[in-house]
C-alpha positions in Angstrom: 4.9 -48.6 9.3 1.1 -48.0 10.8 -0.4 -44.5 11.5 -1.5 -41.7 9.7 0.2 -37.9 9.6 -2.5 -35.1 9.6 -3.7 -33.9 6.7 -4.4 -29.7 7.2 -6.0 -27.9 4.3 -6.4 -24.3 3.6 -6.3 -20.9 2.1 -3.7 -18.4 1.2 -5.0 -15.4 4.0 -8.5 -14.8 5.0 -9.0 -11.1 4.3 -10.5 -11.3 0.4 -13.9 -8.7 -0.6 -15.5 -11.6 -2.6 -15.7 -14.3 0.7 -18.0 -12.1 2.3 -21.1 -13.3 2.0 -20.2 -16.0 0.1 -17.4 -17.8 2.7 -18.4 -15.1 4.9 -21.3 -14.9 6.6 -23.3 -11.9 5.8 -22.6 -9.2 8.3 -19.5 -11.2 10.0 -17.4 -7.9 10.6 -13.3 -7.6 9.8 -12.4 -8.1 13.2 -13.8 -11.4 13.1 -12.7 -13.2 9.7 -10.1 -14.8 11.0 -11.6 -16.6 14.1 -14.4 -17.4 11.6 -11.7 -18.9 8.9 -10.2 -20.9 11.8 -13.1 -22.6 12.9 -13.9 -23.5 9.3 -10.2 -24.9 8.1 -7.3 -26.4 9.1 -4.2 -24.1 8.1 -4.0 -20.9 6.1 -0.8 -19.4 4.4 -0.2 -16.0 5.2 1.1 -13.7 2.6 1.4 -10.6 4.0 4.7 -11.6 6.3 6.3 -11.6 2.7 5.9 -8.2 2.3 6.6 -6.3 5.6 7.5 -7.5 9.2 4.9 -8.1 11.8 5.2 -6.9 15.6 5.0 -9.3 18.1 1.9 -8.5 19.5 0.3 -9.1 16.1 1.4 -13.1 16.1 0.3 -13.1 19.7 -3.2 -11.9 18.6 -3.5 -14.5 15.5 -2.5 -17.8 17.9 -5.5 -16.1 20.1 -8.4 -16.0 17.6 -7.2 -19.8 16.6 -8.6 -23.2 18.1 -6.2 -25.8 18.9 -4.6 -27.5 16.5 -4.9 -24.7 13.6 -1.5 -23.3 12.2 -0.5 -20.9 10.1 2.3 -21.1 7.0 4.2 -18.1 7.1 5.7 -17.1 4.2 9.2 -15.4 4.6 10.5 -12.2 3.5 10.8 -11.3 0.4 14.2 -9.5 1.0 15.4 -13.1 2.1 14.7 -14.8 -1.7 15.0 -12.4 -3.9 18.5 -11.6 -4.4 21.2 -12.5 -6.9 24.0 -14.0 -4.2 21.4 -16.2 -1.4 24.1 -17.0 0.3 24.0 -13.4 1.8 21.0 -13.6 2.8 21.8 -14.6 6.6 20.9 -11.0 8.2 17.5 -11.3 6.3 16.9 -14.2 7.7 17.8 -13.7 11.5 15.3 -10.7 11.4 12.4 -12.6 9.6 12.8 -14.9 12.4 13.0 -12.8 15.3 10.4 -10.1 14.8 8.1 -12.2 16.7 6.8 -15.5 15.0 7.6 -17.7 18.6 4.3 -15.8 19.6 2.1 -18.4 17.5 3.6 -21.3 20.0 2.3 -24.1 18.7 0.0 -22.7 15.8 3.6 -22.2 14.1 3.5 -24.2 10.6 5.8 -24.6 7.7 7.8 -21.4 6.8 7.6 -21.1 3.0 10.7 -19.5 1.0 9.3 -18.7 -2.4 12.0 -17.6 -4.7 11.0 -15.5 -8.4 10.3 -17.6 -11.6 13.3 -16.4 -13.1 16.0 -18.1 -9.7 17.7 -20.5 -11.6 19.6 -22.8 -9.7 22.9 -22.8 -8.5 23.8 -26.0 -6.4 26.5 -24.2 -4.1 24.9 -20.9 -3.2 21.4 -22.9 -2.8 23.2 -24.7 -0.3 24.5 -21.9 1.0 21.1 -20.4 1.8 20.3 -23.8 3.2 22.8 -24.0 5.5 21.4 -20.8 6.8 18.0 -21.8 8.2 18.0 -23.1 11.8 16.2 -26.1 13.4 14.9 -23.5 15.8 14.0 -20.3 16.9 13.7 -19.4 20.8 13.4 -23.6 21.5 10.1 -23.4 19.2 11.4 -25.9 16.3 11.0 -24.9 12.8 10.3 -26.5 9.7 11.3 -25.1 6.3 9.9 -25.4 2.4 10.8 -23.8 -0.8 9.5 -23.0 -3.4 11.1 -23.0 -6.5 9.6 -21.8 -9.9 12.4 -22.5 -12.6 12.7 -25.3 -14.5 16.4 -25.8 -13.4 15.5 -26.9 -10.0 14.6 -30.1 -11.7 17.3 -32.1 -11.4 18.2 -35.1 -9.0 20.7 -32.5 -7.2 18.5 -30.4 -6.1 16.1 -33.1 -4.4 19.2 -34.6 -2.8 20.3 -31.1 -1.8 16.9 -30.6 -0.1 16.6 -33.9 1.8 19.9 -33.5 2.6 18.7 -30.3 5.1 15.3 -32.2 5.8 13.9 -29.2 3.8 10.3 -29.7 1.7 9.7 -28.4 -1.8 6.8 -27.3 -2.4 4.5 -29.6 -4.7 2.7 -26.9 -7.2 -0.1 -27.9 -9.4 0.4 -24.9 -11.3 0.1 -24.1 -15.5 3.6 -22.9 -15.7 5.5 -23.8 -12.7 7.4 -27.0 -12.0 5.6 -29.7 -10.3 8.0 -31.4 -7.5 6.1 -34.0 -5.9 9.4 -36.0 -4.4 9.4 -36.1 -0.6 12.0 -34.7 1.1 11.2 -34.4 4.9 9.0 -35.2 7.6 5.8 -33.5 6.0 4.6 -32.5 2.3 3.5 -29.4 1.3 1.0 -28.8 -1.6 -0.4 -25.9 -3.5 -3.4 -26.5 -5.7 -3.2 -23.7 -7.5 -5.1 -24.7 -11.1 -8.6 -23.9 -9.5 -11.4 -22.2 -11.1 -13.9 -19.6 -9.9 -16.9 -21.1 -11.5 -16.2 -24.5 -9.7 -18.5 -24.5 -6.1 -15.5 -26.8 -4.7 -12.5 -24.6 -7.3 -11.4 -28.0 -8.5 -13.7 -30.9 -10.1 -15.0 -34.0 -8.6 -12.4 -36.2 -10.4 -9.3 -33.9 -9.4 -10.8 -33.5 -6.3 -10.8 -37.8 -5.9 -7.2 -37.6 -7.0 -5.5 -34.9 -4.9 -7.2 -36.5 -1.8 -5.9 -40.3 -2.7 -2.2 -38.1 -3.4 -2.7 -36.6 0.1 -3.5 -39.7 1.6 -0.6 -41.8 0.5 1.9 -39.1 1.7 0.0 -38.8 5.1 1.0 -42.7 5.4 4.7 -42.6 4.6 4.5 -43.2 0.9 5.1 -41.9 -2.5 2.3 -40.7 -4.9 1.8 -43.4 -7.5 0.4 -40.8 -10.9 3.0 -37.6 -10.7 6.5 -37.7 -11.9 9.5 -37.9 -9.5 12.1 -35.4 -10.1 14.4 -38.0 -8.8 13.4 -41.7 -8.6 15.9 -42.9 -7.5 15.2 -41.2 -4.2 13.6 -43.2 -1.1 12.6 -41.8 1.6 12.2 -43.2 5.0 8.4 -44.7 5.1 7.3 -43.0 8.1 3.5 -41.2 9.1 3.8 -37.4 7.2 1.6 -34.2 8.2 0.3 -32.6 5.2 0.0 -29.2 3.9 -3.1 -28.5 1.0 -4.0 -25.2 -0.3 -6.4 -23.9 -2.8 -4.7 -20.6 -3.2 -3.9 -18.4 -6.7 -6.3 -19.8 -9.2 -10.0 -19.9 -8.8 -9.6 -18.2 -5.2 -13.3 -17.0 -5.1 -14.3 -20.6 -4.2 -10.9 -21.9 -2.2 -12.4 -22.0 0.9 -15.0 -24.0 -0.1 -12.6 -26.3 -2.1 -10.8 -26.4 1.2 -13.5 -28.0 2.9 -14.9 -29.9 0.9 -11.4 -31.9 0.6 -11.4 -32.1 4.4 -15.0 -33.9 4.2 -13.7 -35.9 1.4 -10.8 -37.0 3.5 -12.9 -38.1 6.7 -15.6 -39.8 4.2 -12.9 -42.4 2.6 -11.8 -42.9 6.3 
């Protein structure tokens, strides 16, 4: 295999009091955040489509403020995840997709599922919800990872399950959360999420070197060498990989500027 996937990192949102002047630069109004953030970093994960639906127009506007080549994670409803039976969660789904997210065209990224800490799992309804999320929506393909925060999820089954649908999990460096660093589908998707605030970058130097040789060796088709596999026995196909990175939850003061400073650490060992 030759050739490299791209390697994106970002922020959760880019509407956060303590990044102006600090991210920010001093004066930069509202309106204007967002084109700033895109110029600045590769991806950002946005938060708020868990919460309440967006209007069409509002996508529209994003994918216009963006250069080429930036994307955005959306994270999906809330009402689609958080339910007792997911196998019912088909009408939730349909609507998440269809209030307008084929407006960002190509600035379209992964859609994140994010289920509550206490979803155990449940191999046939967790396929069931699988089953449910398309390829596609409008001819603009899709591509979908969970995330799963309960320690039952790590088990062989559920990373056959998930490669089964060519579905990614998410890959948390979290304190409590499982950490599922097996690869799954045609791109990885990490969240760095044990940053601190009184870190310039939010991580150290050494993690810093680490994450970036992690992100590296998934961008080239393999496996990373120093985490656990949930499921070792699991190969998958050696093949180029785009990669998600975020700096998001834990020291979120400075994730912008760990952000970048991974993206500069990336091109330097080029």
């Amino acid at each position: 295999m030759t050739g490299k996937g791209r390697i994106r990192t970002g922020i959760g949102g880019w509407t956060f009091e303590p990044w102006e002047g600090s991210f920010y630069p001093d004066k930069l109004t509202k309106k204007k955040q967002l084109e700033y953030a895109a110029s600045k970093l590769d991806v950002i994960e946005v938060n708020g489509t868990y919460y309440s639906s967006q209007k069409p127009e509002t996508f529209a506007k994003w994918a216009s403020e963006v250069p080429d080549g930036f994307v955005f994670s959306l994270k999906a409803s809330r009402y689609s995840t958080n339910r007792k039976v997911l196998a019912e969660a088909g009408e939730s789904i349909e609507r998440f997709l269809g209030q307008g997210i084929v407006e960002l065209g190509d600035h379209l990224g992964p859609i994140l599922w994010q289920f509550a800490p206490t979803k155990k799992f449940e191999p046939e309804d967790f396929e069931a919800f699988l089953s449910l999320l398309p390829s596609q929506q409008d001819g603009l393909p899709l591509r979908h990872v969970v995330e799963v925060r309960h320690d039952s999820f790590k088990v062989p089954e559920f990373v056959q399950l998930i490669a089964k649908y060519g579905v990614a999990p998410v890959c948390a460096d979290h304190h409590d959360y499982p950490m599922i660093a097996d690869v799954t589908a045609d791109f990885v998707y990490a969240r760095l999420q044990k940053g601190s605030d009184d870190i310039p970058t939010c991580y150290p130097e050494d993690d810093m070197k680490a994450w970036a040789g992690r992100l590296e060796q998934w961008s080239e088709g393999g496996v990373t060498e120093d985490l656990p596999l949930v499921d070792p026995k699991h190969k998958p196909m050696s093949k180029a990989r785009d990669v998600f990175a975020f700096f998001i939850h834990e020291g979120k003061v400075n994730a912008p500027q760990g952000a970048m400073a991974m993206h500069d650490l990336l091109q330097s060992r080029r």
